[in-house]
C-alpha positions in Angstrom: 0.0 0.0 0.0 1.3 3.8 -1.1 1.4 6.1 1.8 0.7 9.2 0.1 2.5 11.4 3.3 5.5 8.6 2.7 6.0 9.2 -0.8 5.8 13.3 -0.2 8.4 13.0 2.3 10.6 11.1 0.4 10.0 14.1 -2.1 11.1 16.4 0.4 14.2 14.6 1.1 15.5 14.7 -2.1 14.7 17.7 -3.7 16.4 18.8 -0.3 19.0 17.6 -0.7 19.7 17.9 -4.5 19.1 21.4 -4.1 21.6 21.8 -1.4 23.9 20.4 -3.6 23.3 22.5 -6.6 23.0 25.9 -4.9 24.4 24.8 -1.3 23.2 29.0 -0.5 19.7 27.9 -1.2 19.1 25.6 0.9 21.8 25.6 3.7 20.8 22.8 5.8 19.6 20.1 3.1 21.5 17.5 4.0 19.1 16.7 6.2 16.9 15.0 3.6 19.2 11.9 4.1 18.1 12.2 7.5 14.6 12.2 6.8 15.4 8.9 4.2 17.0 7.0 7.2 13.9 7.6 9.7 11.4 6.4 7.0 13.7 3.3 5.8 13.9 2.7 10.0 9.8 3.1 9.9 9.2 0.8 7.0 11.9 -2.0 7.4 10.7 -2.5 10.8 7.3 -2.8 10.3 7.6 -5.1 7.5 9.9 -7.7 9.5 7.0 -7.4 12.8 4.6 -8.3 10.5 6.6 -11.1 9.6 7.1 -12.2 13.1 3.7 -11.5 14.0 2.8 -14.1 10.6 5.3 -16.6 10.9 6.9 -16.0 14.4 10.1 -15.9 12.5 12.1 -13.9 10.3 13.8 -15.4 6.9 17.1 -13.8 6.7 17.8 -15.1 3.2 14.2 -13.7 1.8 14.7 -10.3 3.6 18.1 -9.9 1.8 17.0 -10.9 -1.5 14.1 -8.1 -1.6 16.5 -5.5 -0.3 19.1 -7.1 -2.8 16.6 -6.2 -5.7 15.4 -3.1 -4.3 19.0 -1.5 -3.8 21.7 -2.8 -6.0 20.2 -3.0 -9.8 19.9 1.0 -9.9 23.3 1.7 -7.8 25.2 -0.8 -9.7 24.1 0.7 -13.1 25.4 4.1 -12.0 28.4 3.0 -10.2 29.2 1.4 -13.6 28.4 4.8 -15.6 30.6 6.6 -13.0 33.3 4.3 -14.2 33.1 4.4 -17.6 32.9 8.4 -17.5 35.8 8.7 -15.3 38.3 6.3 -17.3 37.3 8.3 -20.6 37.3 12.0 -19.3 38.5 12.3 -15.5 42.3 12.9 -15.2 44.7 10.6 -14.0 45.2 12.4 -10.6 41.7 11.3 -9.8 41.9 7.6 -10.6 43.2 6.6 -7.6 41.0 8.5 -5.5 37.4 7.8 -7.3 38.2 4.2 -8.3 38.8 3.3 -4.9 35.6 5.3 -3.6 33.4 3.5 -6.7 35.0 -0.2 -5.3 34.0 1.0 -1.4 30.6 2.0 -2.4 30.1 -1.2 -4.7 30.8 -3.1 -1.9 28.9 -0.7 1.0 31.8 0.7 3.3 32.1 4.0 1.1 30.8 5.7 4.8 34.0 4.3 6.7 36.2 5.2 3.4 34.9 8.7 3.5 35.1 9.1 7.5 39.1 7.5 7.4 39.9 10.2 4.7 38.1 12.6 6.7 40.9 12.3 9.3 43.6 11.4 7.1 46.1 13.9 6.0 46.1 13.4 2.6 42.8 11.9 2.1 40.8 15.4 3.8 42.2 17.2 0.6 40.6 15.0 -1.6 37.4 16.5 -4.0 34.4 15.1 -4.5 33.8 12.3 -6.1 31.2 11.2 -8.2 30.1 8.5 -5.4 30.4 10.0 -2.8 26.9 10.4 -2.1 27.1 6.0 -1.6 27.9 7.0 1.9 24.2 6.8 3.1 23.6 4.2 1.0 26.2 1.9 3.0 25.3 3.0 6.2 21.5 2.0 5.0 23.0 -1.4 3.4 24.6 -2.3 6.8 21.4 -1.1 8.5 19.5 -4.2 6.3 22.2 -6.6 7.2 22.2 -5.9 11.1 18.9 -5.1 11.6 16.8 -8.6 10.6 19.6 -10.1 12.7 19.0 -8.4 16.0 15.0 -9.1 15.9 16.1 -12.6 15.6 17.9 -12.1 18.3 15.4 -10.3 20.4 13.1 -13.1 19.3 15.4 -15.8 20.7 15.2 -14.5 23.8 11.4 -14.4 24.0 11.3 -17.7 22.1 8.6 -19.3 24.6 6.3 -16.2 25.2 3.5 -14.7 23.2 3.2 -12.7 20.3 2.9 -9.3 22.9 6.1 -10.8 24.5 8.2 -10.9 21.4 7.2 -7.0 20.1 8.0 -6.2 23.8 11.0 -7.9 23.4 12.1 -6.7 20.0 11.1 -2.9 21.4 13.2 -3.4 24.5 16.2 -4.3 22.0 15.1 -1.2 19.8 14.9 1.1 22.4 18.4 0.5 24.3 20.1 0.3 21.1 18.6 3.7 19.8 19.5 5.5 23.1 23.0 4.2 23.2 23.3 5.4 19.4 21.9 8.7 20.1 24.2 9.0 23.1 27.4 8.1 20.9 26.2 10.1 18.4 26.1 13.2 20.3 29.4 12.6 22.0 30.9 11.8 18.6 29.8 14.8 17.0 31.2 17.1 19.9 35.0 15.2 19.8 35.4 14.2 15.8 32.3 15.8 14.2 34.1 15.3 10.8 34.5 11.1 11.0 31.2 10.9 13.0 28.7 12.7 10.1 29.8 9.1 8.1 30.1 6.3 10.8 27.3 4.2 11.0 27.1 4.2 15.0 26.4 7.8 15.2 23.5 7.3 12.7 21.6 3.7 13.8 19.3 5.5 16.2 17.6 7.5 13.4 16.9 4.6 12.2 15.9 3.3 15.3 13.4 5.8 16.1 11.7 5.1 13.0 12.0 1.5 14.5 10.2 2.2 17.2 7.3 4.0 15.5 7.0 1.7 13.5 6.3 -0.9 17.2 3.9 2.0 18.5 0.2 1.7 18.4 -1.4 3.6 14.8 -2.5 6.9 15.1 -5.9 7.3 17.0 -5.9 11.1 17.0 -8.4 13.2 15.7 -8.2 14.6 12.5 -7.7 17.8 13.7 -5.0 16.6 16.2 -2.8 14.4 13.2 -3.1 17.6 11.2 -1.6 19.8 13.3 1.0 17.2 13.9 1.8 17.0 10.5 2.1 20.8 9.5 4.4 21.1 12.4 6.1 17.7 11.5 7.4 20.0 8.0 7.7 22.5 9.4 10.2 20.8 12.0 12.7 19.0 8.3 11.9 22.2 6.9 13.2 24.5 9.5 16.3 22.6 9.8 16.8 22.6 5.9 17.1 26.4 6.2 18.8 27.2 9.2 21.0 24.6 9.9 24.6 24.8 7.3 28.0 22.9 7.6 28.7 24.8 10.4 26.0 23.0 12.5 27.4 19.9 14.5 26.0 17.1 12.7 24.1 14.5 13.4 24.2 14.7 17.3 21.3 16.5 19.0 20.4 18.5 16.0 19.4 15.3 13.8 16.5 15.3 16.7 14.7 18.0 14.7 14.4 16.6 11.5 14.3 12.8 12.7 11.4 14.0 14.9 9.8 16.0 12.4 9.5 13.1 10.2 7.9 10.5 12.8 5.5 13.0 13.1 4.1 13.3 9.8 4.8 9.5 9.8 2.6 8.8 12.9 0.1 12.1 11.4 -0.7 9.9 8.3 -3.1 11.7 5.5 -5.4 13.3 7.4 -8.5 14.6 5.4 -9.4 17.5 6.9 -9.4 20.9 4.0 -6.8 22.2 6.0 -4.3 19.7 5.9 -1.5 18.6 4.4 -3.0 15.9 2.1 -4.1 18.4 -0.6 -0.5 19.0 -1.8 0.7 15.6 -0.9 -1.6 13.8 -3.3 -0.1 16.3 -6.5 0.9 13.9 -8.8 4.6 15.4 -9.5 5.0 15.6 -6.0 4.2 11.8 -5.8 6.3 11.1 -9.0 9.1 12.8 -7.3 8.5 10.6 -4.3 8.5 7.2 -6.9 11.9 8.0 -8.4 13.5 10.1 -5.4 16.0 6.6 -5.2 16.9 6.9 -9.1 17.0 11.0 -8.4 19.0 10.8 -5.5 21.8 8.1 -7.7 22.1 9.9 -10.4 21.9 13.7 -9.3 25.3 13.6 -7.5 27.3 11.9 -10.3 26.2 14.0 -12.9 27.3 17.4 -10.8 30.7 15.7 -10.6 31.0 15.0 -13.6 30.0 17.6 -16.1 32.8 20.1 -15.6 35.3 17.0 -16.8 33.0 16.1 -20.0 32.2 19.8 -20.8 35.4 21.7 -20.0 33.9 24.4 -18.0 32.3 25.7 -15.0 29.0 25.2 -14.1 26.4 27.5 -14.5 22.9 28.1 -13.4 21.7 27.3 -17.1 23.6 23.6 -17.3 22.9 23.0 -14.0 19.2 23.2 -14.8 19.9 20.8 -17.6 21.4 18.5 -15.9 18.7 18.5 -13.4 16.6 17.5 -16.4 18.6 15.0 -17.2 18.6 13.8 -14.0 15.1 13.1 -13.6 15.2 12.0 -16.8 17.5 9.3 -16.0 15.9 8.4 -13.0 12.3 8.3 -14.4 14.1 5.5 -17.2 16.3 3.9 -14.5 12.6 3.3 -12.4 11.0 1.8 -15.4 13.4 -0.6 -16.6 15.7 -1.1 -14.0 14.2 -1.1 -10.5 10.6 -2.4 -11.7 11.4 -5.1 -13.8 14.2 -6.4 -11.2 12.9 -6.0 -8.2 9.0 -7.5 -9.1 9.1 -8.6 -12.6 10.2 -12.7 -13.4 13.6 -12.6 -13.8 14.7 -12.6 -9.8 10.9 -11.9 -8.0 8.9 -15.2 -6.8 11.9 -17.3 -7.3 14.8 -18.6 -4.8 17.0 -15.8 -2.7 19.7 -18.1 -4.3 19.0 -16.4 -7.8 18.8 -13.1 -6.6 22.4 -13.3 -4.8 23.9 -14.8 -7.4 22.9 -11.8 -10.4 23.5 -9.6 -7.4 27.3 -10.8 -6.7 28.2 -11.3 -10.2 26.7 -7.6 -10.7 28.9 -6.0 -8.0 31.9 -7.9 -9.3 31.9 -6.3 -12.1 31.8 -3.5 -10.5 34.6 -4.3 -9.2 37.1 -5.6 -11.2 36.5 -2.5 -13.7 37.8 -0.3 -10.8 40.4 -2.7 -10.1 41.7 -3.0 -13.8 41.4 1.0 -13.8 43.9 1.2 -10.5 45.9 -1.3 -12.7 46.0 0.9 -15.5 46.9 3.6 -13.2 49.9 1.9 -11.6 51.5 1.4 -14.5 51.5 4.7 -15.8 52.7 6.1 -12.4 55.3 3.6 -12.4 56.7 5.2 -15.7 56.1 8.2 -14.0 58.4 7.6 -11.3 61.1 6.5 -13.1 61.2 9.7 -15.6 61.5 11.2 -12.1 64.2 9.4 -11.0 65.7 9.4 -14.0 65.7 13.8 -13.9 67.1 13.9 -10.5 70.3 11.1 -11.7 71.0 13.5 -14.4 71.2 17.2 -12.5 69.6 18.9 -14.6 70.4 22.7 -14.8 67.4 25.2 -13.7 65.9 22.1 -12.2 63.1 23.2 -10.1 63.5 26.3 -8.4 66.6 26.9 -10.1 65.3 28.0 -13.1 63.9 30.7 -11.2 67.4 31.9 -9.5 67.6 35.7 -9.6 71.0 35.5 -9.3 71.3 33.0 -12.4 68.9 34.5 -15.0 68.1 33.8 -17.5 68.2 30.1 -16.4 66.8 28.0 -19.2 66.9 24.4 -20.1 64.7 23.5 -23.2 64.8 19.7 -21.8 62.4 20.9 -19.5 60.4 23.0 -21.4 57.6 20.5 -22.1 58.5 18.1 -19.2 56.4 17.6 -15.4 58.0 16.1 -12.5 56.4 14.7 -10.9 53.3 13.7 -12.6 50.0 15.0 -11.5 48.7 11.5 -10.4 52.1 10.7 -8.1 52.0 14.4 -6.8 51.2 13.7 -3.9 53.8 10.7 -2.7 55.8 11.7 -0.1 59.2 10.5 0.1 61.9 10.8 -3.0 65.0 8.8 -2.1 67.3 10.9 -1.8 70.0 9.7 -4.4 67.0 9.4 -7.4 68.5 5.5 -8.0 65.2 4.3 -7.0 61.4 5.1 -6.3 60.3 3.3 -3.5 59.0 5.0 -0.4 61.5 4.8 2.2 60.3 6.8 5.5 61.7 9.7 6.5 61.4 9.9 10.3 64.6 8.2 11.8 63.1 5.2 14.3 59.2 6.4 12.9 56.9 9.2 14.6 57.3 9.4 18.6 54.0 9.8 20.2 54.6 12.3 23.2 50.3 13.2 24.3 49.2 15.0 21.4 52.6 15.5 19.8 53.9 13.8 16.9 57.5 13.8 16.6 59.6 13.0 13.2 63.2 13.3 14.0 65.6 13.3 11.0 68.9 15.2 9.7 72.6 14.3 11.8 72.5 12.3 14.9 72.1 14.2 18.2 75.9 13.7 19.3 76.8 15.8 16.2 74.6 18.0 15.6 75.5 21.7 15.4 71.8 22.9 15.5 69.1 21.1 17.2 65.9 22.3 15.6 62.2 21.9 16.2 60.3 22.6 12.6 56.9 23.2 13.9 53.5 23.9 11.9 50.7 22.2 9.9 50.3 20.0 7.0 52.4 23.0 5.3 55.3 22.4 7.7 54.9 18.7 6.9 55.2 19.2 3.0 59.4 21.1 4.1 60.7 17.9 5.7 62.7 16.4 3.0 63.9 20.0 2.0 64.9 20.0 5.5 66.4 16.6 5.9 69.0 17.8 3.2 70.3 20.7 4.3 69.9 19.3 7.7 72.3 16.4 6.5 74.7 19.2 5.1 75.2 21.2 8.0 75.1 18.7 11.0 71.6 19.7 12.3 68.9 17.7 14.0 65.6 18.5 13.5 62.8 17.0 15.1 59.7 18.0 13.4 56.2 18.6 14.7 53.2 19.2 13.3 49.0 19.0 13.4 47.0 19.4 10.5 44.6 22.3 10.6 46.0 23.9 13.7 47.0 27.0 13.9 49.5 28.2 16.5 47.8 31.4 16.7 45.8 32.0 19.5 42.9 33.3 17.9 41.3 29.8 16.0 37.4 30.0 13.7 37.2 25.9 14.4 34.5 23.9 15.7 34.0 23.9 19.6 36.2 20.0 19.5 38.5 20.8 17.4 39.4 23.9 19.5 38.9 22.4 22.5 42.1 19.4 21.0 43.9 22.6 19.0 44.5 24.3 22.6 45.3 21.2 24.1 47.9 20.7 21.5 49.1 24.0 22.0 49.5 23.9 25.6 51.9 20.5 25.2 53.9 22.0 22.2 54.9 24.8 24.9 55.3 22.4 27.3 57.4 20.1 24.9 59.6 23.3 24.4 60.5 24.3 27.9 61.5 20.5 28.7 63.8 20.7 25.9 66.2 23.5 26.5 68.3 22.1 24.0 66.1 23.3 21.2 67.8 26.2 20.1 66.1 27.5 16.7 62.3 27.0 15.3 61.0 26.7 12.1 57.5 28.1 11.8 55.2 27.6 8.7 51.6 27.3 8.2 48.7 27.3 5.9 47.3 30.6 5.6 43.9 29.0 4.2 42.4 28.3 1.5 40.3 31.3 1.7 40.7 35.3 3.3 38.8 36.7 5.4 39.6 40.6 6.4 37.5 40.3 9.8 39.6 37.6 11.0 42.7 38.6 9.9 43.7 40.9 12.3 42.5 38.6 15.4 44.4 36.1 13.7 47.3 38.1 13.6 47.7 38.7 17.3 46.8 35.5 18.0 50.6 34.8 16.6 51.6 37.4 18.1 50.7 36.2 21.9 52.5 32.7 20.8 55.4 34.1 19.8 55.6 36.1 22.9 55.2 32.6 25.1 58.6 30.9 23.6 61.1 30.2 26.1 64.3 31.9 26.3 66.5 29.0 25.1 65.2 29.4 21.7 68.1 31.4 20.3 66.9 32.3 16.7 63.2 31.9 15.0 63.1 31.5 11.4 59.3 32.3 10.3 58.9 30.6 6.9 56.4 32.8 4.6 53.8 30.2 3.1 53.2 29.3 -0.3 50.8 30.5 -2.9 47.7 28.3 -3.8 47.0 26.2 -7.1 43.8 26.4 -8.6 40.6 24.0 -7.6 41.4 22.5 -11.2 45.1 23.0 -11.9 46.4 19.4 -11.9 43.8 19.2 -14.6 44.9 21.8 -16.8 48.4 20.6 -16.2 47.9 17.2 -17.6 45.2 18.4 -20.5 48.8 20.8 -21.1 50.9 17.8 -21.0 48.6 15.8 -23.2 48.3 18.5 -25.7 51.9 18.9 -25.9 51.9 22.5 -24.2 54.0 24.1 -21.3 52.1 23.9 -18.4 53.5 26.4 -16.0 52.2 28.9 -18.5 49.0 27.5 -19.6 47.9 27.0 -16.2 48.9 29.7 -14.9 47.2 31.7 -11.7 46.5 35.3 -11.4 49.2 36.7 -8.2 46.3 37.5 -6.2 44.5 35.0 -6.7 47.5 32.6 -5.6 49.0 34.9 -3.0 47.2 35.1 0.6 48.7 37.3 3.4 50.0 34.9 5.9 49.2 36.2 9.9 52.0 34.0 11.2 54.6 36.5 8.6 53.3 39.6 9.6 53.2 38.9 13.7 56.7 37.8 13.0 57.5 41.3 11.6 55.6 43.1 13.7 57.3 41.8 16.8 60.5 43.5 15.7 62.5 41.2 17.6 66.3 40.2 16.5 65.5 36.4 16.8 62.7 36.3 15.1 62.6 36.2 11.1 60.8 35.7 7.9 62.3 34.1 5.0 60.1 34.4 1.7 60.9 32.7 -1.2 57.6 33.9 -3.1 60.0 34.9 -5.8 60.2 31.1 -7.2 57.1 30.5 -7.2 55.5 34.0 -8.7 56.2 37.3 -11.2 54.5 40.2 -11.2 51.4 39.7 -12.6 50.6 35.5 -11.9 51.9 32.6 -10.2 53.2 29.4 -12.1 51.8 25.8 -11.4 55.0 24.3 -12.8 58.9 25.5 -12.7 62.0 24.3 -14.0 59.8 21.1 -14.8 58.7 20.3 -11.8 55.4 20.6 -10.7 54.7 22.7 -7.4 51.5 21.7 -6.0 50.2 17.9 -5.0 47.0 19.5 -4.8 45.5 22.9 -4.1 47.7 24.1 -1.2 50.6 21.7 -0.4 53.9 21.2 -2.1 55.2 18.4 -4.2 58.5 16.9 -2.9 60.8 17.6 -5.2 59.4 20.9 -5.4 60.7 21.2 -2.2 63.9 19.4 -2.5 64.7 21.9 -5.0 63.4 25.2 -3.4 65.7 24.4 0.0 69.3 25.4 -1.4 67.6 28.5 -1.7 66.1 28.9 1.3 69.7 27.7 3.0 71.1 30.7 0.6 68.8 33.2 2.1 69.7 32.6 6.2 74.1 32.7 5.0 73.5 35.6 3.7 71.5 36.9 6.6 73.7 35.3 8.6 71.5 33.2 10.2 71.4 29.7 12.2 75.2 30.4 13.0 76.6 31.4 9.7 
């Protein structure tokens, strides 16, 4: 049986959330649809396995799966296979690695846990979008189907002997626990790693618990009057958190109540009749229709976003976006007629055996599969050809190499060997460790004995041994300050130093921090023990400070973030003899790896072809200009913007080598060639003892 107030929320849901996605300033909060989704699958999936119990007095595991099997995976296979095809045809390589793998998690139903690991990865939280990475609610729904059968059996087991009002109290007790422990994680989650716990599957269950458990609850007695009102305020409750809840909002924890609730209340409300009432606009039939295909909209709405600017070279604008809003319900209204419907009722796979069903099913999902995996394959090779051009540049020292070529004191500097040439490749950008002699590219680590784990403190020690060591140095920063170690490790190796190297992505050392209420609460801590760190370590006598400015400028903050360096600056113990303030680097463009490979491709230099307008590229860094304004004899700013930048833009690649892994960090060998300069700069400033 249709539920007509069903069907309109699931319309609300989507458009929701496909509009948030499209114009994100339209809708600020519409990621809440998948919210709204997860209470109604809770609401539905329970009721139909109680009524199964209350039939059989069992629950057939293999049948259950089979119908979810055929509801689910024809419609997301199909455009987990078009995301494929499109990405191996038209997405650059420096995306393979990164969507294949996402298109083999989602095929399989753990894309949530991919997404929340890169969330808290340091290379993986720069990644883009990807044209599946809306699969993460899918998987957590997927696992929801394979736990949730399994725990009313469970419950069921336990009440094996009783009546029929002993097993729904039994399977409501199991509910009920498991939703408030959920919610409780959930909220606790949220507060601590809000960026992991929007994905994980824990901090989600009890929304589809309390659909669960309306879904156990007497039906709706009210009054007409009564569900009305219920109703009204049930939409206005999803629609209220649409509007005024954005990425800023800690999410799901207790602000999922809103829209979780809202939705058990039109749920529980039903269709009441009354003139006033919601019913009138629920029963218009495009309304309904968007309801019937908001699965197939939802799939292919997402992919199609993604995608586009690859296929048609350009940004999108309102106009194409409308199209391909078209086309998506387009798509979806074919994918529902000859995909979902024949598959999930029609001969082929309904009526017969759950054997059938998982069979086409895992064949289906194989394929899947092994396309991404013969992709990655494809991949590998081609970065393994990339490497050894690499290694093969650095064997040769090649003049104007790098930064070199950009040497005011050696201009011009020009080697037509490089003109045409990128090192590294776009797609191997972003691999971290060159051995140091070129013969060979493995990944050998860096950090002599690994990372020390000192509280919040990760320590990479590299450069001479201690008993030698004419400097002892403590390069200190963010992801930035990350990206200068094997710059470092060289001229550390040159002039006897030991550095020990700490950093924590996205934390700033200013005092003045825009982060959520967690990660300010762990950035202060971190603080706290880097100062702490310093004072028990007398024997640190120089820092060297670099961090992101950000992607993005804001004048009101500047300022605050300004003296926020300031105040930290003003905290370092006296032992530290000299502080050498590194100015940070300019940006790439969203799609510069892009161009540069479309300019390798075509034959072009890249560095020009790509290239990004100064201020565009250029931020003001606070950390720079607290370090000047300090005016203090130990404290100063090297700025090598010069190698990077003219007067008018700033190049993506130099000397043949490509700057930028991705829109804000180095490359290594960037790096490895930009250090001799930096080295140059503090002799002839005479600094760090020369």
């Amino acid at each position: 049986m249709i539920r007509l107030e069903i069907q309109a929320l699931r319309a609300i849901a989507v458009v929701t959330v496909v509009v948030f996605h499209y114009w994100p300033g339209l809708i600020t909060g519409g990621y809440v649809g998948v919210d709204v989704f997860f209470a109604i699958s809770g609401f539905l999936i329970t009721a139909h396995l109680v009524r199964e119990v209350d039939r059989t007095a069992k629950v057939s595991l293999p049948g259950f799966w089979a119908r979810r099997a055929r509801r689910i995976l024809p419609a997301a296979l199909l455009v987990l296979m078009f995301c494929s095809i499109v990405t191996y045809l038209w997405v650059p390589l420096n995306l393979w690695q990164q969507f294949f793998i996402e298109i083999r998690a989602s095929a399989v139903y753990v894309e949530n846990w991919n997404l929340a690991a890169q969330a808290v990865d340091y290379l993986g939280a720069e990644n883009r979008p990807s044209p599946v990475q809306h699969y993460w609610s899918l998987s957590v729904e997927e696992q929801f189907y394979i736990v949730w059968p399994v725990l009313i059996l469970i419950a069921m087991a336990l009440a094996r002997r009783g009546s029929e009002l002993l097993r729904r109290r039994a399977i409501a007790l199991m509910l009920t626990l498991l939703t408030l422990a959920s919610l409780i994680y959930s909220v606790v989650a949220t507060a601590n790693d809000p960026a992991a716990a929007f994905f994980i599957t824990p901090t989600r269950v009890w929304e589809f618990g309390a659909g669960g458990i309306l879904a156990l609850a007497t039906a709706s007695s009210g009054r007409e009057a009564l569900r009305a009102t219920v109703s009204w305020l049930g939409i206005g409750a999803i629609l209220i958190a649409s509007f005024f809840y954005s990425t800023k909002t800690p999410f799901p924890g207790a602000a999922a109540l809103l829209p979780i609730l809202g939705t058990l209340a039109v749920i529980w409300a039903g269709a009441p009749k009354l003139r006033w009432a919601p019913l009138g606009w629920m029963k218009l039939r495009p309304l309904q229709w968007i309801g019937d295909n908001s699965y197939s909209i939802y799939l292919w709405h997402w992919p199609l976003l993604i995608l586009a600017p690859f296929v048609l070279l350009e940004t999108l604008t309102t106009p194409i976006k409308l199209g391909l809003l078209a086309l998506t319900l387009i798509l979806a209204g074919l994918t529902k007629r000859f995909v979902e419907d024949p598959l999930r009722s029609g001969p082929l796979l309904a009526g017969k055996r759950p054997r059938r069903t998982f069979i086409f099913a895992i064949a289906a999902t194989a394929l899947v599969v092994v396309v991404g995996i013969g992709a990655i394959a494809v991949l590998n090779h081609r970065q393994a050809e990339d490497r050894r051009a690499t290694a093969r540049l650095l064997a040769r020292g090649e003049p104007c190499l790098g930064a070199g070529a950009r040497d005011p004191d050696n201009q011009p500097c020009i080697n037509r060997k490089l003109s045409l040439s990128v090192s590294p490749s776009p797609s191997t950008a972003r691999e971290l460790v060159i051995p140091a002699d070129g013969t060979e590219a493995n990944r050998s680590p860096l950090c002599q004995g690994g990372l020390k784990i000192v509280g919040l403190l990760e320590l990479c020690s590299f450069g001479a041994p201690a008993s030698r060591a004419t400097r002892q140095i403590a390069a200190i920063g963010d992801s930035h300050a990350r990206r200068w170690r094997p710059g470092l490790n060289l001229l550390a190796l040159e002039r006897d130093w030991r550095v020990r190297s700490i950093v924590r992505r996205d934390c700033k050392l200013s005092y003045y921090l825009t982060h959520s209420a967690a990660e300010i609460r762990n950035c202060r801590r971190w603080q706290r023990e880097l100062q702490t760190w310093l004072g028990a370590n007398p024997d640190i006598d120089t820092l060297i400070l670099t961090q992101s400015t950000g992607l993005t400028w804001r004048p009101e903050i500047f300022g605050a973030r300004v003296r926020g360096y300031e105040e930290w600056l003003r905290r370092l113990p006296e032992t530290i003899d000299e502080v050498i303030v590194l100015r940070d680097n300019p940006r790439a463009g969203v799609n510069t790896l892009d161009c540069v490979e479309r300019a390798i491709a075509a034959g072009e230099p890249a560095g020009p072809a790509c290239a990004i307008p100064r201020a565009v590229a250029l931020k003001p860094d606070p950390l720079a200009v607290a370090a000047d304004n300090l005016r203090q004899s130990r404290i100063n700013v090297i700025d090598l913007t010069e190698f990077y930048c003219g007067v008018r833009v700033c190049l993506p690649v130099v000397g043949g080598v490509l700057i930028h892994s991705d829109r804000h960090h180095q490359t290594e060998l960037w790096n490895r060639t930009l250090a001799p300069f930096m080295l140059r700069d503090l002799d002839r400033r005479k600094l760090l003892g020369r």
